[in-house]
C-alpha positions as a printed NumPy array, in Angstrom:
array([[ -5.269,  16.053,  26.402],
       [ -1.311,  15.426,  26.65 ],
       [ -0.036,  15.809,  30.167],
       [  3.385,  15.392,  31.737],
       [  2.334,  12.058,  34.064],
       [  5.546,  11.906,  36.113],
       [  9.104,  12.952,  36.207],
       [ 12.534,  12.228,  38.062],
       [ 16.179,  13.885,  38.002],
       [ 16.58 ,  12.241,  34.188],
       [ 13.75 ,  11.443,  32.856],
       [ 10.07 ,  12.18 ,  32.011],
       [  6.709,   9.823,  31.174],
       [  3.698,  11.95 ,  28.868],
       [  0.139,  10.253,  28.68 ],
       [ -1.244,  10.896,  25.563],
       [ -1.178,  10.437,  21.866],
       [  2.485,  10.185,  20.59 ],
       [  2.152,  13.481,  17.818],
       [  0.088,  15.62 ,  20.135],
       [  2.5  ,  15.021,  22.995],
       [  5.59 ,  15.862,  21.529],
       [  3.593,  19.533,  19.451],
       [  3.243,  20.349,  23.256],
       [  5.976,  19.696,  25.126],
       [  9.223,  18.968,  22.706],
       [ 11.161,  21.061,  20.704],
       [ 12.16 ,  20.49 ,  16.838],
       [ 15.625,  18.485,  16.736],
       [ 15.795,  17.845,  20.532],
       [ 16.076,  14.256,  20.532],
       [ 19.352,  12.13 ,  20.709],
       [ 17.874,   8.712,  20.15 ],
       [ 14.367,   7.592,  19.47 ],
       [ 14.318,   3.978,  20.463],
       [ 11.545,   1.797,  20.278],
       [  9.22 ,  -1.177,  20.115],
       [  5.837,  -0.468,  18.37 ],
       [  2.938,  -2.641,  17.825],
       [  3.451,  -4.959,  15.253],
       [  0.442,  -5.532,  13.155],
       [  0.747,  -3.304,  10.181],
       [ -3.138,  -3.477,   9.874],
       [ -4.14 ,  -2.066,  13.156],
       [ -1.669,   0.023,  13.82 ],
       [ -0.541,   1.317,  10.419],
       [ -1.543,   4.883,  11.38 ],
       [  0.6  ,   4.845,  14.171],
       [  4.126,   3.993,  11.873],
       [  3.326,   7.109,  10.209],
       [  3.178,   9.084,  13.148],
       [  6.296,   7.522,  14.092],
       [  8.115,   8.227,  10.561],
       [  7.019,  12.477,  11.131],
       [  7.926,  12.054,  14.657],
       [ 11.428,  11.027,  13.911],
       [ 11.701,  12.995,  11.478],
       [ 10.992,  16.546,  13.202],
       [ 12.507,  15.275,  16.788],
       [ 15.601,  13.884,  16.06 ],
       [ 18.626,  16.23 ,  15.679],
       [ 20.676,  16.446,  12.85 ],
       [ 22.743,  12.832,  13.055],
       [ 20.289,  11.2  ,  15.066],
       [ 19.526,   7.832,  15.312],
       [ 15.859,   5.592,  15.406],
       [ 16.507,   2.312,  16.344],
       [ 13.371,   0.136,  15.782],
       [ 11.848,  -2.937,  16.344],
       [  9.907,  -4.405,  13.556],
       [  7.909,  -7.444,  13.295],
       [  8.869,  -9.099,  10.353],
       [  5.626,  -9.376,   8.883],
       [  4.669,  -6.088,   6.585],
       [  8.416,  -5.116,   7.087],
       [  8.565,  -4.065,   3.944],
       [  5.818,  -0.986,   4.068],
       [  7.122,  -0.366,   7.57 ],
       [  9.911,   0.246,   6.184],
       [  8.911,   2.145,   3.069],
       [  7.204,   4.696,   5.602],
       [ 10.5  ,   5.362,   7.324],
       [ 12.072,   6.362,   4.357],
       [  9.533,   8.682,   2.767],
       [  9.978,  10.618,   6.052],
       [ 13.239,  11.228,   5.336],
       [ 15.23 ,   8.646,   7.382],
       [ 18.322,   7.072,   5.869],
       [ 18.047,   3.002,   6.331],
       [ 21.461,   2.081,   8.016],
       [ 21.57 ,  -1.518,   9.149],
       [ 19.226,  -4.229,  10.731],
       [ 20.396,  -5.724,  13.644],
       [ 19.063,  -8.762,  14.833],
       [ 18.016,  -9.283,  18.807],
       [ 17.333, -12.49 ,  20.787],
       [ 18.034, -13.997,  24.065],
       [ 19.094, -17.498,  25.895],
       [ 18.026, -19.49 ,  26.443],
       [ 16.073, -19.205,  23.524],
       [ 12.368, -19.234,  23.482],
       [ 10.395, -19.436,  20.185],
       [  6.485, -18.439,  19.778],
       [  4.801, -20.062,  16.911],
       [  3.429, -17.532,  14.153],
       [  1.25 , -18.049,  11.159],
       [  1.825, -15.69 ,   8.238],
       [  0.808, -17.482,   4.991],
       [  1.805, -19.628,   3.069],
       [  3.976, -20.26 ,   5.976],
       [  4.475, -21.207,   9.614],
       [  7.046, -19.945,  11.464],
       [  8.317, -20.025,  15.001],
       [  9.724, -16.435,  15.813],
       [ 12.918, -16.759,  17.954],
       [ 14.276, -13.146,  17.167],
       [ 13.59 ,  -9.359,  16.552],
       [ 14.451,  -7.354,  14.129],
       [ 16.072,  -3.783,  15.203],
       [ 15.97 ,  -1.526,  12.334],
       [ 18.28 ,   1.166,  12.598],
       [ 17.87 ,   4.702,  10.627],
       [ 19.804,   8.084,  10.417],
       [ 18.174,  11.731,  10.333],
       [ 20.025,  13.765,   7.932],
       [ 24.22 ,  14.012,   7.935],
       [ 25.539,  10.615,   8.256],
       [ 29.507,  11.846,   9.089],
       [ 27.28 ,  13.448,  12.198],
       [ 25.749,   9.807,  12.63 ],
       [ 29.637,   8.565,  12.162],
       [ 31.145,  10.879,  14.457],
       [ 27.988,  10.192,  17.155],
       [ 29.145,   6.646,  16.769],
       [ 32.785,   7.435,  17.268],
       [ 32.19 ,   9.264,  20.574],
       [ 29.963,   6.242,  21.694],
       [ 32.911,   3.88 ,  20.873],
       [ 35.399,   6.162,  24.056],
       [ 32.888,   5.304,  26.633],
       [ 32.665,   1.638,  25.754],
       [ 33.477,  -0.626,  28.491],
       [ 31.36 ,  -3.421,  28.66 ],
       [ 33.695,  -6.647,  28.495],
       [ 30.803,  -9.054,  27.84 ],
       [ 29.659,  -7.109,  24.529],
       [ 31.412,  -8.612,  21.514],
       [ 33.446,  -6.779,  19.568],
       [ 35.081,  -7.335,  16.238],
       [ 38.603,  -5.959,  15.122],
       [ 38.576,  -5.27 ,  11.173],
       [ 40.231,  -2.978,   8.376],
       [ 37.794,  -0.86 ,   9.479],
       [ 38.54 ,  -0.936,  13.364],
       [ 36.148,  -1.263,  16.431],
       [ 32.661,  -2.73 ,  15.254],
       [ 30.027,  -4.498,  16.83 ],
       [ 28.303,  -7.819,  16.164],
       [ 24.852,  -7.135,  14.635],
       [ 23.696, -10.262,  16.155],
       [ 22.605,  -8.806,  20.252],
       [ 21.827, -11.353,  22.275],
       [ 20.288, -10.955,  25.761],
       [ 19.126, -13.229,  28.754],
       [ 16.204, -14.451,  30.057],
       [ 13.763, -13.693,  32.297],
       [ 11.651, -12.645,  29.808],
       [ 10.004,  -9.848,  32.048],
       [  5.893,  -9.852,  31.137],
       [  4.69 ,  -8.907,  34.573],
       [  3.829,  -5.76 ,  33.832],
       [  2.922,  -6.089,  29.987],
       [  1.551,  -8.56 ,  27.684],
       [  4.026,  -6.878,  25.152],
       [  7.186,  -6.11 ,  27.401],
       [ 10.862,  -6.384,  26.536],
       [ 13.611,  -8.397,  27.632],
       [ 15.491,  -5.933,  29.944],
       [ 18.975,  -7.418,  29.655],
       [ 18.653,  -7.16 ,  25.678],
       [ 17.711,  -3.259,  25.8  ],
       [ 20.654,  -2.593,  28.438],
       [ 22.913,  -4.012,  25.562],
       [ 21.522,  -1.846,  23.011],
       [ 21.499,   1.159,  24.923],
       [ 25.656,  -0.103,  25.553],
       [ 25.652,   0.209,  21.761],
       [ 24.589,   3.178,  21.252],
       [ 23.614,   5.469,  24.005],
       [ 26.221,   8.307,  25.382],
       [ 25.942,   9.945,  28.298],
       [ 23.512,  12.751,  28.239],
       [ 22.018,  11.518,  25.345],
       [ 18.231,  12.154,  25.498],
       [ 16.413,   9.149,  24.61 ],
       [ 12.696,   9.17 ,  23.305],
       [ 10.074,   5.753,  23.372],
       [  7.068,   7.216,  22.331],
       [  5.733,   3.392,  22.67 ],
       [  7.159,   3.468,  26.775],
       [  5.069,   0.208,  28.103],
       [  6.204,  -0.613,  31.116],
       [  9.566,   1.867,  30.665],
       [ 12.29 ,  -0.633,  29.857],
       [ 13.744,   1.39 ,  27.828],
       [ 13.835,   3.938,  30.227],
       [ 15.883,   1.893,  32.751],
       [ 18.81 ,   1.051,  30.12 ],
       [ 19.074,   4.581,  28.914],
       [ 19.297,   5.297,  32.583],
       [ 21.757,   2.729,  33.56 ],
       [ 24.202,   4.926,  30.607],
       [ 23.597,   8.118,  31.951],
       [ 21.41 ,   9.   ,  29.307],
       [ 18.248,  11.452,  29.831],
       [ 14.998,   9.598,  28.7  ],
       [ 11.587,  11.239,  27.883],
       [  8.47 ,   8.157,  27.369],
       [  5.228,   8.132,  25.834],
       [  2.421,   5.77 ,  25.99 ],
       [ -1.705,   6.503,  26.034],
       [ -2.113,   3.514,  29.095],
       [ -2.107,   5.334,  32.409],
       [ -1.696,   1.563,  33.865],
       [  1.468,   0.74 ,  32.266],
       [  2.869,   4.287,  33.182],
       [  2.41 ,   3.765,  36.298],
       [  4.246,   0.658,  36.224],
       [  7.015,   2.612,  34.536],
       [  6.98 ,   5.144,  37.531],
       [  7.538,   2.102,  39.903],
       [ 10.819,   0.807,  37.78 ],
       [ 12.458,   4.347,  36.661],
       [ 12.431,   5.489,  40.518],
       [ 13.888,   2.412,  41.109],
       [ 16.641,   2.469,  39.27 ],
       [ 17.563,   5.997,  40.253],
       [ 17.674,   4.865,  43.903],
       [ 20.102,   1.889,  42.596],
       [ 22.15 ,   4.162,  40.274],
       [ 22.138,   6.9  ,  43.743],
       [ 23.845,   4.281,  46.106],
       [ 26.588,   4.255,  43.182],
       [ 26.027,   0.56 ,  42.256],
       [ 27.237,  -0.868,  39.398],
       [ 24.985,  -0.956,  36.344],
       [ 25.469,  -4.785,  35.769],
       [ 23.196,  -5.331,  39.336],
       [ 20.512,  -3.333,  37.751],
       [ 19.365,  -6.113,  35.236],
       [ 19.969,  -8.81 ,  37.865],
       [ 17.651,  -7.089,  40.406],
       [ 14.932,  -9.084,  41.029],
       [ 12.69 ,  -6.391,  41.724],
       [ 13.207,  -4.245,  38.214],
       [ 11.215,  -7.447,  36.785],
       [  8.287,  -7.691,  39.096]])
C-alpha cells in the first residue's frame, strides 16, 4: 500500500511502488523535473523503465524535462521505451568526477572499465516551453565554477559535468556522487521547480534540488534507505535555515555519512 513516509517544508518521501504511488497522491502534469538514477540491468529491471516511460509521460507538465541516468549497456531499448511514451530525446550529457575512479565491467565481446554516466535528457510535449524553461533557468545562474560556453547561439553549457569525490556509498550500495547532482540540479533546476526521483535511494537528489530552492517529492519501495533520506533532507533544511551558502552543503561532512 503507498503511503506518504515523511515530509518537510519542501519536500516529500512515498514508500511504495513508483505507478501506484504517484495514481494516489500526484496529479496529471504536476511535475517540473523528473530526475533520476534507475537500476541498470535492462533484464531485471526492464519492467520498471516502462513504468518510468508512463510515469513521465502523465507527470510531467507540458515542457518538462526527464533527465536520466542510463547504464550504457541495453541503452538502446532503454531508450526506445522513452520514446514510445511520448518523450522527445534532447541530448546526452555525460557525468563523471575527479579524481576519477573506474570500475571494471564485462559486457561481451568486450571489457570495459566504466569511468562515466550517461544522463539522458528528454522533453514532454512543446519544446519552445522546454526552450523558454531553459531560458528562465539561464537568469538565476550564478555558479562561477560551472563552465560555460559563449557561441552564435549564446549562453550554453558543457555537456561534459564533472563532479568531485567522495564518492558517498554509506548509505547505498548504489548511491550518487552528491557534488555531481548539485551541478545538475545548477543546470537545470529553478526555484520552485518540483522535482520527482521515483528511484530516491538515499535522497541525493533531494538535497541538490533543495540546495536550488526547488520542491522535491521521492519514491523508493526500501523503508531503510528512506529513512536514510529523512536523516539528509532534514539536514539540509537546518543548513539552508541558518542561511548558509549552498556551496557548504556538499562539503559537509555529515550530508555523506
Amino acid at each position: 500500500m503507498p503511503r506518504l513516509y515523511a515530509a518537510g517544508e519542501r519536500w516529500q518521501l512515498f514508500h511504495g511502488d513508483l505507478m501506484e504511488v504517484a495514481r494516489e497522491f500526484l496529479q496529471p502534469n504536476s511535475v517540473d523535473i523528473v530526475l533520476t538514477d534507475p537500476p541498470y540491468s535492462w533484464r531485471d529491471y526492464k519492467d520498471e523503465y516502462y513504468k518510468l516511460g508512463d510515469l513521465c509521460s502523465k507527470y510531467l507538465k507540458d515542457g518538462g524535462l526527464a533527465l536520466l541516468f542510463m547504464g550504457s549497456h541495453s541503452l538502446d531499448k532503454k531508450m526506445e521505451v522513452m520514446s514510445a511514451a511520448g518523450l522527445e530525446y534532447l541530448w546526452c550529457f555525460k557525468c563523471s568526477w575527479k579524481p576519477l575512479q573506474a570500475t571494471p565491467k564485462v559486457f561481451q565481446p568486450v571489457p570495459v572499465f566504466v569511468a562515466s554516466r550517461l544522463l539522458i535528457a528528454y522533453g514532454k510535449g512543446d519544446l519552445n516551453l522546454v526552450r523558454a524553461r531553459w531560458n528562465r533557468k539561464k537568469a538565476t545562474l550564478d555558479f562561477i565554477e560551472l563552465e560555460r560556453i559563449e557561441s552564435e547561439h549564446g549562453w550554453a553549457v558543457n555537456d561534459v559535468v564533472i563532479g568531485e569525490a567522495p564518492m558517498d556509498k554509506k548509505g547505498h550500495m548504489w548511491q550518487q556522487n552528491l557534488n555531481l547532482f548539485v551541478r545538475i540540479a545548477e543546470m537545470f533546476v529553478c526555484p520552485n521547480d518540483v522535482v520527482l526521483d521515483p528511484f530516491n535511494g538515499t535522497g541525493t537528489t533531494g538535497v541538490a534540488v533543495l540546495c536550488e530552492g526547488g520542491y522535491y517529492i521521492g519514491i523508493d519501495v526500501d523503508e531503510t534507505v528512506l529513512k536514510f533520506s529523512v536523516e539528509r533532507l532534514e539536514r539540509v533544511e537546518n543548513i539552508l535555515s541558518e542561511k548558509k551558502d549552498k556551496f557548504f552543503i556538499y562539503t559537509e561532512r555529515s550530508l555523506f555519512d
